[in-house]
Residue, then its C-alpha position, 0 to 999 in steps of 0.5 A: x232900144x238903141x244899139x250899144x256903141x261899138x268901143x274900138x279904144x280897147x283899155x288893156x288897164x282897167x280904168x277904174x283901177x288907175x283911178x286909184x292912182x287919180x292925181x287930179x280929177x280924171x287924170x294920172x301921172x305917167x312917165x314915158x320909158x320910150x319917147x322920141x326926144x329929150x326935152x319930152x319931160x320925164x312925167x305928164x298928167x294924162x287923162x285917165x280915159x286916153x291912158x293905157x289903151x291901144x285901139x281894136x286891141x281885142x277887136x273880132x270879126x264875126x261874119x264880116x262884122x266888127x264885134x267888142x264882144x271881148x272887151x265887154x266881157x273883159x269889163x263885165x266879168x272881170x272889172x266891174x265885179x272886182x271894183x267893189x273889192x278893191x274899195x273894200x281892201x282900200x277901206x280896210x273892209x272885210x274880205x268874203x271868199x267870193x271877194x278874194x275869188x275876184x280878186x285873182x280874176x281880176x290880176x289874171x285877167x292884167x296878166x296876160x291882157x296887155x301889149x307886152x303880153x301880145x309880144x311875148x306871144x308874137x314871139x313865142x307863137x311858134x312853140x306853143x302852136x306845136x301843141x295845138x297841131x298836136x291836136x289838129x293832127x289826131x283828129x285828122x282821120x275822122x275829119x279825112x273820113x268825112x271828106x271823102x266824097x271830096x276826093x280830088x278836090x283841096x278842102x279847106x276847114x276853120x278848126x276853131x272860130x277864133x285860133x287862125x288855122x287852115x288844113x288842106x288835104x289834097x287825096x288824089x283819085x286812087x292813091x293811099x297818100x296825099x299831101x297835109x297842109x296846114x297854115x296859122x298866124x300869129x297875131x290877134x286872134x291867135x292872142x285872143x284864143x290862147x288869152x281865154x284859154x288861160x283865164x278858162x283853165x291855166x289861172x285857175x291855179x291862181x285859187x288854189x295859192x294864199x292871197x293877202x294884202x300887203x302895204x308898203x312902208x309908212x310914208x311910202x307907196x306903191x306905182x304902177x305900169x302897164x305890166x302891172x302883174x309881177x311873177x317874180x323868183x328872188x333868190x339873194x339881194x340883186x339876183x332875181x326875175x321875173x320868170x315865176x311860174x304860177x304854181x312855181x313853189x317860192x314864186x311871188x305873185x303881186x299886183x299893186x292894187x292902190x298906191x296903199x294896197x298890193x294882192x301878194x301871194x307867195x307860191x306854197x308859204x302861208x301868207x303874212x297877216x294882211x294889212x302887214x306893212x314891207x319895211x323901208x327897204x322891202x319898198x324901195x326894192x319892190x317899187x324898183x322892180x315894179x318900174x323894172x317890170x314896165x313895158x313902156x309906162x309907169x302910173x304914179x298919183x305924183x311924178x315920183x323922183x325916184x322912178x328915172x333912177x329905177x328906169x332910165x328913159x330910152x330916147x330914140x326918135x326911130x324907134x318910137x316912130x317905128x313902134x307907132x307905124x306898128x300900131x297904126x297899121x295893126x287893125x288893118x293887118x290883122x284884119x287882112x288876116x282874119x279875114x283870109x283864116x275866116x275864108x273872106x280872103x280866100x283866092x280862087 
């Protein structure tokens, strides 16, 4: 049997869920929010397969060794099982409990996969790593006593195969106290780990909400980004965020599923009856703050004129370029890292 191909284009967009946006056979509409000069028109037809995916993404190394395992599982798991959901809702079918439970899955798993998910984590790394030396630190006198006939001598331990983390200890001959250090990194894999520690725990609080589907206005329809996952705290007519929490009491949770279908909750409210249509203004707001939402592209099954009026374009020839140096070098600096907590790095 021949060996799967590897798959370094990691879709952090299921690809089967723009197809709901297809505009022409294998393509959709997408409106760029960052581009590099003004005669860039506000909306291109882009095949479906090169839409809204960065490459090694979610790329792992495995005793020197490239593995896709993450975006298999992620396709596995969660997008081929919630495909034929989708269908269902779109068809107007009956909904099992086993297709609402995938459901969620899927909306989690689009909640915290995309690129403006990995910046935020880049950026906020620092404070949620304290909780995790926490727990490095209170296992640290079991993990001394072992190393004792190391005595002298720095020891180096990988706390976790995939959480970038190196302790040393360096216990002189004859002293009580030595010196503790311990180093990490933000970046793929430290994304990866804290990314499935959610989808394993966190969003487990995701079932326990009501969940329904909502649709948008007669004659109306929803768009989608590559932020397609809004947790949103409305408090009064142009005051609002998107803070929500998932167990946040009065958070709206939504996921527009086809141009005709969003999976809506509501934090602590019964939910409307499903196939309950928003009104015209509802929409309007709602497709206003689905592009607000956007990280750098908004989908759409036509080039909606409304869409530059929610989301003006940014044109800025240096800062487009700056981000596509970034990732261009991702693979490669994320590697060098890897490969320095997995201990392929290290110098003597």
């Amino acid at each position: 049997m021949a060996a799967a191909e590897f798959r370094k284009d990691n879709h952090y967009l299921s690809q089967g869920y723009l197809k709901r946006w297809e505009s022409s056979p294998k393509k959709v509409f997408v409106y760029h929010r960052l581009v590099s000069h003004q005669n860039v028109p506000f909306w291109n037809e882009q095949s479906i397969a090169k839409t809204a995916y960065q490459e090694y993404l979610y790329a792992l190394r495995s005793n020197g060794v490239e593995s896709d395992e993450i975006e298999r599982r992620f396709a596995e798991q969660f997008e081929f099982p919630a495909e034929a959901c989708i269908e269902k809702v779109v068809n107007e079918d009956r909904l099992t409990s086993d297709d609402w439970h995938k459901l969620v899955r899927f909306l989690a798993l689009h909640d915290l996969r995309t690129p403006a998910r990995l910046i935020e984590h880049m950026t906020n790394y620092s404070e949620t790593i304290m909780e995790i030396m926490d727990g490095v630190l209170a296992e640290l006198p079991e993990k001394l006593e072992k190393h004792q006939h190391n005595e002298g001598e720095s020891a180096t331990e990988k706390i976790n195969p995939t959480l970038p983390i190196k302790v040393y200890t360096d216990i002189k001959e004859g002293e009580e106290f030595g010196i503790l250090k311990v180093e990490t990194a933000a970046g793929r894999n430290s994304w990866l780990w804290t990314m499935q520690h959610q989808l394993n725990n966190t969003a487990k609080i995701l079932h326990l909400h009501k969940w329904t589907i909502m649709r948008p206005a007669k004659g109306m329809s929803w768009i989608t980004t590559d932020k397609p996952v809004i947790r949103l705290n409305y408090y009064s007519p142009g005051k609002y965020d998107f803070k929500g929490g998932l167990g946040n009491n009065g958070s709206e949770i939504l996921m527009p599923l086809s141009p005709d279908h969003m999976l809506y909750t509501r934090v602590g409210k019964k939910p409307p009856q499903r196939g309950t249509r928003f009104s015209v203004e509802q929409t309007n707001i709602l497709r206003r703050m689905i592009a607000e939402h956007a990280h750098r592209y908004v989908f759409g099954k036509t080039a909606d004129d409304d869409v530059p009026g929610f989301i003006p374009r940014t044109i800025n020839a240096e800062i487009f370029k700056h981000e596509k140096d970034q990732w261009e070098r991702w693979h490669a600096e994320q590697t060098e890292s890897e490969n320095y907590f997995s201990g392929q790095g290290d110098v003597e």
